[in-house]
C-alpha positions as CSV (number, residue, x, y, z in Angstrom):
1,X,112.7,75.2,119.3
2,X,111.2,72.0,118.7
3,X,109.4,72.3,115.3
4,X,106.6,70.1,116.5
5,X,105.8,72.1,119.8
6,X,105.7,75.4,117.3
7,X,103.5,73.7,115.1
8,X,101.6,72.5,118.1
9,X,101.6,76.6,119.4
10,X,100.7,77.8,116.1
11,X,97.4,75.4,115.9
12,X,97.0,76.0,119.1
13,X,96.8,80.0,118.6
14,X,95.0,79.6,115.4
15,X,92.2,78.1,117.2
16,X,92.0,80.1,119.9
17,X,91.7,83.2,118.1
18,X,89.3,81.9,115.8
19,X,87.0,81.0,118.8
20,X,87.1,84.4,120.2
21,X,86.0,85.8,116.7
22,X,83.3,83.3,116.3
23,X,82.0,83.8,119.7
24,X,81.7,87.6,119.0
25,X,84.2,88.1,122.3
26,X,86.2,90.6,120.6
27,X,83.8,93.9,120.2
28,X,85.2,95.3,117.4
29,X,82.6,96.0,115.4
30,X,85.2,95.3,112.3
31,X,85.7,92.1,113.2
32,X,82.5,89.7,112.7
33,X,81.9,85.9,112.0
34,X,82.9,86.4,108.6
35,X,86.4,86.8,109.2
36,X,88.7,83.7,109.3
37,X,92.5,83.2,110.7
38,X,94.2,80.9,107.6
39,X,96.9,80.3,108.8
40,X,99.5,81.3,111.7
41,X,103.6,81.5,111.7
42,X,105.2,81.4,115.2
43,X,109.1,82.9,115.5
44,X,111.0,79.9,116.6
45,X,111.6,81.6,120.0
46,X,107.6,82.2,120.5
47,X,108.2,86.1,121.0
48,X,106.1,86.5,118.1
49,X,102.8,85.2,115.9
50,X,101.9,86.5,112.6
51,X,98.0,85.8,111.7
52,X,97.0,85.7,108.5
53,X,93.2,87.1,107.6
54,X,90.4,86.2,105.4
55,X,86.8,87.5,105.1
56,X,83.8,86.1,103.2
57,X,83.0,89.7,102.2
58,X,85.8,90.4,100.5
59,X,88.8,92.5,100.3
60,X,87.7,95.7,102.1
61,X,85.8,93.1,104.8
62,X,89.5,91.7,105.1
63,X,90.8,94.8,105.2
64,X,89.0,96.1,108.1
65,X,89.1,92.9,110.1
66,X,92.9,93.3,109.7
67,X,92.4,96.8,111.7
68,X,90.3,95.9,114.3
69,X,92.0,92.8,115.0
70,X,95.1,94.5,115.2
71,X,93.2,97.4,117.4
72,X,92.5,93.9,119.9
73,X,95.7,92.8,119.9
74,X,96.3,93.6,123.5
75,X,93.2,91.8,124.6
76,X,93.4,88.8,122.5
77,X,97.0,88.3,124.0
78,X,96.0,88.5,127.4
79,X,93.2,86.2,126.7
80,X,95.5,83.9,125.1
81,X,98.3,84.2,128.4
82,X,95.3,82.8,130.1
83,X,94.3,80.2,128.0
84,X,97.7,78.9,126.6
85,X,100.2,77.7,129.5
86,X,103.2,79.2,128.1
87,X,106.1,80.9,129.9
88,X,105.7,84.3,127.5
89,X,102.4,85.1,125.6
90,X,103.6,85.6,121.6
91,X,103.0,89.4,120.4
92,X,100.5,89.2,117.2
93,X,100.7,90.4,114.2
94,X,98.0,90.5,111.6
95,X,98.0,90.5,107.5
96,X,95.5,90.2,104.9
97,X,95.4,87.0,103.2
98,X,94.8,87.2,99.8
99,X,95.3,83.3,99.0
100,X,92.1,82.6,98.5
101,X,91.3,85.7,96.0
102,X,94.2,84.4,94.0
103,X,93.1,80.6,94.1
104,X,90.2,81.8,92.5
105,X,91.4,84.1,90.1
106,X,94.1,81.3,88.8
107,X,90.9,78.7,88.7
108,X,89.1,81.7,86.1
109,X,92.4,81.8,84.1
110,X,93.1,78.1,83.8
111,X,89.2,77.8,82.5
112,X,89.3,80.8,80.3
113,X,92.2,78.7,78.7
114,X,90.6,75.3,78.8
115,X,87.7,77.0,77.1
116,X,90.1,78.3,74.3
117,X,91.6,75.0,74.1
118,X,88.3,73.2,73.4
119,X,87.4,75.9,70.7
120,X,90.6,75.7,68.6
121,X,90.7,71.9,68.7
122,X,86.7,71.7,67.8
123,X,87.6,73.9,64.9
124,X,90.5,71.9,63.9
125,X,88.0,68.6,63.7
């Protein structure tokens, strides 16, 4: 597979999805405008997608979106079959992203130690 076109399907599905969530099309009532798709990876032969998750409310909120996105599987696919001329429609698969979480957990650390830093050298002086 042509790594541009996969790149190409993978933006492609990313946006898709996340237009269904933000247009409330998918009725879950676990899935709301909160919930963000980070990032997708296509298999090479376009049999499959994995989606990953995030959710402003945090990691229950992801948690649940993760189920009820993966409970709307069947009609986000046939949405996207529509949508997307392709010969075969990928199968979806969703995880929780925890990226961001650990962005900002790294971000507390590295200024927890930066604070240390400045104490010890403005003891030194």
């Amino acid at each position: 597979m042509n790594e541009i076109r996969l790149k190409r399907v993978e933006s492609l599905v990313r946006e898709k999805v996340s237009t269904l969530i933000m247009n409330g099309a998918i009725k879950d009532p676990r899935v709301d405008a909160s919930v963000t798709i980070t990032r997708v990876k296509a298999a090479k032969d376009l049999t499959s997608a994995r989606l990953w998750v995030s959710s402003f409310g945090g990691d229950e909120a992801t948690r649940r979106a993760v189920k009820g996105l993966t409970s709307a599987a069947g009609f986000i696919q046939s949405v996207l079959g529509k949508e997307i001329r392709m010969r075969h429609t990928p199968r979806l698969f969703f995880s929780a992203d925890d990226s961001i979480r650990e962005g900002l957990e790294v971000n507390r650390l590295i200024s927890e130690a930066v604070a240390i830093d400045r104490e010890q050298h403005s003891d030194d002086a």
